[in-house]
C-alpha positions in Angstrom: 2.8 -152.8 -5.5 1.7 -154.8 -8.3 -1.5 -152.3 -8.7 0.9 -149.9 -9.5 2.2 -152.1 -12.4 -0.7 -152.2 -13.8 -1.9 -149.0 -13.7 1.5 -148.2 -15.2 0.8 -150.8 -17.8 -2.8 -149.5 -18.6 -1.2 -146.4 -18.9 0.8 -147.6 -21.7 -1.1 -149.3 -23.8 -3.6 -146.0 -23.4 -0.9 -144.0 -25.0 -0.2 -146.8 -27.4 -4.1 -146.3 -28.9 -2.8 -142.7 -29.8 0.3 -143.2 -31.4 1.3 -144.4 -34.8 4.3 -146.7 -33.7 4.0 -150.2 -32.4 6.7 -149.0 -29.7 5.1 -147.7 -26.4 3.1 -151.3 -26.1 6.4 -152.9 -25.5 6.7 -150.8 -22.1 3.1 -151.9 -21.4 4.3 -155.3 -21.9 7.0 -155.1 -19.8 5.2 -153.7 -16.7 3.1 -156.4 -16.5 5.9 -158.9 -16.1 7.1 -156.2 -13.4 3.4 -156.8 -12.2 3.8 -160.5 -11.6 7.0 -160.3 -10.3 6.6 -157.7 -8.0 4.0 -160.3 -6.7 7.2 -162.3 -5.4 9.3 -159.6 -4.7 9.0 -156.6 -3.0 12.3 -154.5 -3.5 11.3 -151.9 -5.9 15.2 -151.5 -7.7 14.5 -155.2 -8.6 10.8 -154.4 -10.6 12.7 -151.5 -12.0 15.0 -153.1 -13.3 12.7 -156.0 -14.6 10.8 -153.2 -16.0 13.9 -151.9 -18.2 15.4 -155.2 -18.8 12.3 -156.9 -20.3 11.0 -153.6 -21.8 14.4 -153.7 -24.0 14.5 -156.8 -24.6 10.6 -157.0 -25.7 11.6 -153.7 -28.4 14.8 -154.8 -29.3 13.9 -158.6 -30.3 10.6 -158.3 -32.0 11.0 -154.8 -33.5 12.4 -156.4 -36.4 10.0 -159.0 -37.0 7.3 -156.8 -36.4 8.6 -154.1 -39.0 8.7 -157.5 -41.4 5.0 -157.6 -41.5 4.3 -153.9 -41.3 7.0 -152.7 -44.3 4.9 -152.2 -47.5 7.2 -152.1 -50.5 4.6 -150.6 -52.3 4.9 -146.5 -52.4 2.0 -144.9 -53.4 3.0 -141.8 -55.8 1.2 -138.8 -55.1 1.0 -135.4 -56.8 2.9 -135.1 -60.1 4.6 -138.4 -59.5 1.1 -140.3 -60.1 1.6 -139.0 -63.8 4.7 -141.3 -64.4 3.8 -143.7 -66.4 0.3 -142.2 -68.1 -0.1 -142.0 -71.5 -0.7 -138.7 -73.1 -0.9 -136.2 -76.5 1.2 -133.5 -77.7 -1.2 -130.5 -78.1 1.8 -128.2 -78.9 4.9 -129.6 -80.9 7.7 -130.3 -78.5 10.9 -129.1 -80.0 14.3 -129.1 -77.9 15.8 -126.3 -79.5 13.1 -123.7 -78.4 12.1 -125.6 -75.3 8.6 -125.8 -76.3 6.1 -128.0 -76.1 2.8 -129.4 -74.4 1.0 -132.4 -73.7 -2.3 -133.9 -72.6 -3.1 -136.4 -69.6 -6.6 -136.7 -68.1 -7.3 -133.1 -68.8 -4.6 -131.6 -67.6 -1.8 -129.7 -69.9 1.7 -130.2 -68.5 4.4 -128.7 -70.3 6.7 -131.2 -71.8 10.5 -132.0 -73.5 11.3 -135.5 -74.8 13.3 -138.0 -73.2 16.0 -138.3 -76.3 16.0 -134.7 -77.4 14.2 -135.1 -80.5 11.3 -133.0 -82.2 7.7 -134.9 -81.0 4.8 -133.5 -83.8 1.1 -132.7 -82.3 -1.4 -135.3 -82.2 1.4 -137.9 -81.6 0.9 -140.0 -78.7 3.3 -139.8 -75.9 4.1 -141.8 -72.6 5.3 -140.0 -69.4 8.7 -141.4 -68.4 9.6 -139.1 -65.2 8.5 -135.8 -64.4 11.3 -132.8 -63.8 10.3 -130.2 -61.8 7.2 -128.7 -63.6 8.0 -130.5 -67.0 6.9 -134.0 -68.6 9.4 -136.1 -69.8 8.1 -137.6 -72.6 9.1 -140.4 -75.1 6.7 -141.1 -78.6 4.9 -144.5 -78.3 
């Protein structure tokens, strides 16, 4: 029987190559403790439940600590997001009241409205606080 468990735990750690998780290698884990001890015992109810028992445990306890050394704080903004932050230039006045305005960054023209409300001239130099659906939010540096 224990050829079983480890074709059982080949199998798993097969499927672990393909996924992105660090779960399914936990089962693989687990059969081959059901491997040894199926060495010593034959009843197939006890390896299954060896199987479960040190499968959980195996997932449960280290799950955490492993997540500790995976977890990245650092997001990486993509898309429109990677503009916060980027220093720019009005290219068209920005003026609240008519909810005009343009900027500049990195060759690319984004509309734009300030951050406080208040008139930004062109040629001033602006920095990107957040962006707001398709618009720059904008504050003079």
């Amino acid at each position: 029987m224990w050829k079983l468990w480890l074709i059982i735990s080949g199998f798993f750690f097969i499927i672990e190559i393909f996924t992105v998780g660090f779960l399914v290698f936990w089962f693989g884990v687990g059969a081959l403790i059901t491997m040894i001890v199926s060495i010593f015992v034959d009843n197939i109810i006890v390896q299954g439940t060896v199987f479960l028992i040190t499968s959980s445990i195996l997932l449960f306890a280290t799950r955490p600590f492993v997540n500790q050394f995976a977890k990245t704080d650092d997001e990486n903004k993509t898309n429109a997001y990677a503009m916060e932050g980027k220093i720019g230039k009005v290219i068209q006045t920005i003026d609240p009241i008519e909810g005009k305005g343009q900027i500049k960054v990195g060759g690319e023209v984004w509309s734009a409205k300030s951050s406080d409300d208040t008139q930004i001239s062109q040629d001033t130099k602006v920095i990107i606080e957040k962006i707001d659906g398709v618009k720059a939010i904008v504050k003079p540096i």
